[in-house]
C-alpha positions in Angstrom: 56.9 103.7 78.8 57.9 100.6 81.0 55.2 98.0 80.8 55.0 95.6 82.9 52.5 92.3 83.2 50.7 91.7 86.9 49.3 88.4 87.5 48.8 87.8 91.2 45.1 88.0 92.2 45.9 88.6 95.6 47.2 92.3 94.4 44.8 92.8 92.2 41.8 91.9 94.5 42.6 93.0 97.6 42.5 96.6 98.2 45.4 98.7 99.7 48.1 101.2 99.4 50.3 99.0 97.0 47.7 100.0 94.0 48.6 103.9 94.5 52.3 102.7 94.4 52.1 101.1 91.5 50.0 103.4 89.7 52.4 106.4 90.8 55.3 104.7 89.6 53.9 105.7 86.6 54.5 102.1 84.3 51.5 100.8 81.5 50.1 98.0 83.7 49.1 94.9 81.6 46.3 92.7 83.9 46.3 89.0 83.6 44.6 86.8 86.2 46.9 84.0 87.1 48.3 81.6 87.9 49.2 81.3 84.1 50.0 78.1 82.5 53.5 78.2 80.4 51.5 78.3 77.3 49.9 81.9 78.4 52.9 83.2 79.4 54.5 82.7 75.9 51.7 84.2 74.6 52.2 87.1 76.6 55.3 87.8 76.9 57.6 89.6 74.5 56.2 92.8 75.5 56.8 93.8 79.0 59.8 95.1 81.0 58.8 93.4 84.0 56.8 90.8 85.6 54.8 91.1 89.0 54.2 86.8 89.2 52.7 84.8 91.6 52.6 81.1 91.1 52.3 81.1 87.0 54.7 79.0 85.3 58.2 80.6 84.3 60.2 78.1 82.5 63.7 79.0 80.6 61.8 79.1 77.5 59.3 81.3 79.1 62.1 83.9 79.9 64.0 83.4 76.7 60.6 84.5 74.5 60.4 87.2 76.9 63.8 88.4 76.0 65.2 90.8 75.0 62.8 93.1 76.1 62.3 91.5 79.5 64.6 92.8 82.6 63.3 91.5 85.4 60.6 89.8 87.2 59.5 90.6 90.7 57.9 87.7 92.5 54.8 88.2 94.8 55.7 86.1 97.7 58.7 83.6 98.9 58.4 80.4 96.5 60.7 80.3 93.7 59.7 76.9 92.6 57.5 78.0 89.8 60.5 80.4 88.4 63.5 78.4 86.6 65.8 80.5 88.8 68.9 79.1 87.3 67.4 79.9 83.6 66.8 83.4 85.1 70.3 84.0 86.6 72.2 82.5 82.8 69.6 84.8 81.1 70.7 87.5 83.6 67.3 88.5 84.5 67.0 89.2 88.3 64.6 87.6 90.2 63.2 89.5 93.1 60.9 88.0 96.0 59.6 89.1 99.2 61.1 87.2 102.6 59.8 87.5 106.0 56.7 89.3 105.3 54.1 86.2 105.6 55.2 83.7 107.9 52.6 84.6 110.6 49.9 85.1 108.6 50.5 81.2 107.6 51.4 80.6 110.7 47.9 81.6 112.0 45.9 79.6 109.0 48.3 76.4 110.0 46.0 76.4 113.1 43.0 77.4 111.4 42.9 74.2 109.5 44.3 71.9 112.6 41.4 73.1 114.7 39.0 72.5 112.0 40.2 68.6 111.6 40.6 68.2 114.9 37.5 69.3 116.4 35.6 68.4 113.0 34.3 72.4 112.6 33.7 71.9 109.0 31.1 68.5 108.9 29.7 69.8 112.0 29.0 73.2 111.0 27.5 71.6 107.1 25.6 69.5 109.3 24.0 72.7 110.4 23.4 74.8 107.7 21.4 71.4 106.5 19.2 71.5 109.1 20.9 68.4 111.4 22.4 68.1 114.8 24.4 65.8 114.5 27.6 65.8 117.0 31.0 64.8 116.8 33.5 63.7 119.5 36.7 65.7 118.3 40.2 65.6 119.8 42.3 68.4 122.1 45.3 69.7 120.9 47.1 69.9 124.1 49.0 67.5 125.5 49.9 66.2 121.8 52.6 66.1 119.8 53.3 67.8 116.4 56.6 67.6 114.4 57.2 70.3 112.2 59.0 69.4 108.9 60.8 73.1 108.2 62.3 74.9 111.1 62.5 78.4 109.3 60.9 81.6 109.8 57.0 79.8 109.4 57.7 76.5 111.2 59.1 78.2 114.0 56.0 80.6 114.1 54.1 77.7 114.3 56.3 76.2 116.7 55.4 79.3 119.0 51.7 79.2 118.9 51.7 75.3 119.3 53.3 75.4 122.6 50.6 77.9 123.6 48.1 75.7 122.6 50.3 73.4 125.8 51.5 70.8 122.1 54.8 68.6 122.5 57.0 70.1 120.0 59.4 68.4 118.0 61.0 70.1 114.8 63.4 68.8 111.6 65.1 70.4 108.7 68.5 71.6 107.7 68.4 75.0 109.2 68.1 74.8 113.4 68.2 78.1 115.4 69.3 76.5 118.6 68.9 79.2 121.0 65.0 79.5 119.5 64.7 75.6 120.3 66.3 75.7 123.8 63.6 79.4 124.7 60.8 77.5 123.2 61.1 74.1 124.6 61.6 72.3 121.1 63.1 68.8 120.7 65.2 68.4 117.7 64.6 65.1 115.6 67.7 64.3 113.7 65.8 62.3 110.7 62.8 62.4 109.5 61.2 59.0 110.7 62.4 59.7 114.3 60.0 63.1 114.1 57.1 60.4 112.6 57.1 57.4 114.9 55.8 59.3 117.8 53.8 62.4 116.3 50.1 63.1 116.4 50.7 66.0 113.9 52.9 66.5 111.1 52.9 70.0 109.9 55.2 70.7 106.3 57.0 74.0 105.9 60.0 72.9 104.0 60.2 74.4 100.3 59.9 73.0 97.0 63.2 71.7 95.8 64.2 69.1 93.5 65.5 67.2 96.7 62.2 67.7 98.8 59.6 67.2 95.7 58.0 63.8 96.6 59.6 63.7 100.0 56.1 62.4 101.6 55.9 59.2 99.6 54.7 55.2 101.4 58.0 54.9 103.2 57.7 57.9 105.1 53.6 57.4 105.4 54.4 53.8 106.6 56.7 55.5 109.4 54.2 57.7 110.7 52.2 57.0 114.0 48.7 55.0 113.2 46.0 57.6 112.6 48.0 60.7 112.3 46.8 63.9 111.0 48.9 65.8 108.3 49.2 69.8 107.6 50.1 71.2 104.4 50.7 74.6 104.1 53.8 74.4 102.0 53.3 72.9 98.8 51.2 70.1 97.4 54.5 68.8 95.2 56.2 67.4 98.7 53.0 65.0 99.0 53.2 61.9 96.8 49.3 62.0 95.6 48.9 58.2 95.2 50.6 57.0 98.4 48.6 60.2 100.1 45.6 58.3 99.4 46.9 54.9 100.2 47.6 56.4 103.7 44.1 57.6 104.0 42.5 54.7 102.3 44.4 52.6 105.2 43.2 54.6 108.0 47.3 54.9 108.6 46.2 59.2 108.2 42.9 60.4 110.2 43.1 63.3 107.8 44.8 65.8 105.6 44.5 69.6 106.2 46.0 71.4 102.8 46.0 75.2 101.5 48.3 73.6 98.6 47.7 71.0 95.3 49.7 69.5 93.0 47.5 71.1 90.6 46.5 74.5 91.3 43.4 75.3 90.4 42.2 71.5 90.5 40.0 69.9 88.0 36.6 68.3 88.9 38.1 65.0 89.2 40.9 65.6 91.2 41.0 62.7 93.7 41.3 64.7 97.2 38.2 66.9 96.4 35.1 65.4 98.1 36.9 63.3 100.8 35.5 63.2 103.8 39.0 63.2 105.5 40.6 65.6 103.5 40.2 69.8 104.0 41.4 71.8 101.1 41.7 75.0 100.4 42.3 77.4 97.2 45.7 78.4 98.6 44.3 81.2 101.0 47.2 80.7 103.6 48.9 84.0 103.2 45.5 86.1 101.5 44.6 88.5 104.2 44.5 92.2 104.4 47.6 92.8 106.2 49.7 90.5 104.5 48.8 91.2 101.2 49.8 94.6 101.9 53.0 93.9 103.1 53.3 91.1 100.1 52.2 93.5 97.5 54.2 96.7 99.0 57.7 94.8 99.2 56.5 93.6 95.6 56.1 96.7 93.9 59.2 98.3 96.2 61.4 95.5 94.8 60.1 96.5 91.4 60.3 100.5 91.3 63.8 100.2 93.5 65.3 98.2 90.0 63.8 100.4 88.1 65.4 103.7 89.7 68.7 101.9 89.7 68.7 101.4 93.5 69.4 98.3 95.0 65.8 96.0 95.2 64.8 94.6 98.8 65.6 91.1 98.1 67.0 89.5 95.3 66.8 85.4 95.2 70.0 85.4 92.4 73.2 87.0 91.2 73.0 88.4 87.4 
């Protein structure tokens, strides 16, 4: 019987149509709640036929212990960075993920925790629940200006539902859908410290890469506008933690809204938890109902599609 290992909490906890798949597909399901270290993973792995991963640790020698039983893994969600890809591909193990299924959901959450900074909705609302009424004078969004770092499928969702909260849009990144710019009123920043200089918001949806990892360090921090507020809802690699706090030590950053951390989940002493300008939260961006459906059901249709010997929805490399 095909066994295969399923990590992602999201699946397993949230309930929906993609647990009947699965189960009909008629594979030994191991259960493991993740994200898993590289050390569990070796421990694990061996064993299985597949993999249904979310953000646990996949290193070559991950996939090499897995081997040769292994053959393939099937990635809940769009980032790769945790997967040594290029390990994956020499090892010919394909890795499948699942594109264009999330970015609104994101999208929508990007706002969630703009609003909340802005207009101070989380002290205010402590403040209640702890019997005070005490009240803030917050900011409007419109008539501001965000620059979105990542103009692909979620920056330009954000994009959309920026201008209809009446924001100045400005957008940089390699890939630039000009026709989406010109119906959507979007300026195009050619480098990175032309989209700081004059932004109210930054907003990050660029992926993890070996070029982009630490690409929010002092000198780009120094180039932001004074008392800027920044959004992360890409990951918490891009930010360099120590000039991150410099910036808010400063006061050169009002705040820093994040769904993402370097170090996921965080220990106690992890120096953004507690700060009064800082929101986290436990990577939730992309956890609701409906797209954890449509995460879970391209998942496990990626995974039964190899299976069958049909071609899988999307497939990040060449094996």
């Amino acid at each position: 019987m095909i066994r295969i290992l399923l990590t992602t909490t999201s699946f397993q906890d949230t309930p929906g149509a993609h647990h009947a798949m699965l189960e009909d597909a008629g594979y030994e399901i191991v259960r493991e709640r993740g994200p898993l270290s590289a050390e569990r993973m070796l421990e694990l792995l061996g064993e299985v036929d597949g993999l249904i991963c979310g953000d646990d640790i996949i290193s070559r020698k991950v996939i090499e212990k897995a081997l040769p039983r292994l053959k393939v893994i099937s990635k809940y969600g769009i980032g790769l960075d945790k997967i040594d890809v290029a390990a994956a591909t020499d090892l010919k193990v394909p890795v499948l993920f699942t594109p264009g299924v999330n970015h609104t959901t994101v999208a929508e959450f990007t706002f969630a925790l703009l609003l909340a900074v802005r207009r101070n909705l989380i002290v205010e609302a402590n403040y209640v629940s702890e019997g005070k009424w005490e009240r803030i004078t917050g900011r409007d969004l419109k008539g501001s200006r965000i620059g979105i770092i990542g103009m692909g499928r979620i920056g330009r969702e954000v994009a959309i539902r920026a201008r209809a909260f009446g924001l100045n849009v400005v957008g940089y990144g390699n890939f630039w859908d000009e026709s989406f710019a010109e119906a959507n009123g979007i300026e195009r920043a050619m480098r990175l410290d032309e989209l700081l200089a004059d932004s109210d918001i930054i907003s990050v949806h660029t992926m993890l890469t070996d070029k982009t990892r630490g690409l929010l360090d002092a000198k780009v921090f120094a180039s932001m506008k004074e008392g800027a507020v920044l959004i992360n809802c890409a990951r918490g690699e891009l930010v360099v933690l120590d000039d991150l706090i410099a910036a808010l030590d400063a006061g050169k950053l009002s705040a820093y809204a994040a769904d993402v951390l370097d170090e996921e989940p965080p220990s106690p002493d992890h120096p953004l938890i507690g700060r009064k300008d800082c929101l986290i939260t436990p990577h939730i961006g992309s956890r609701t109902h409906e797209s954890v459906g449509r995460q879970a059901g391209m998942t496990c249709q990626n995974l039964i599609r190899f299976f069958n010997g049909e071609k899988p929805l999307a497939q990040a490399n060449t094996v």
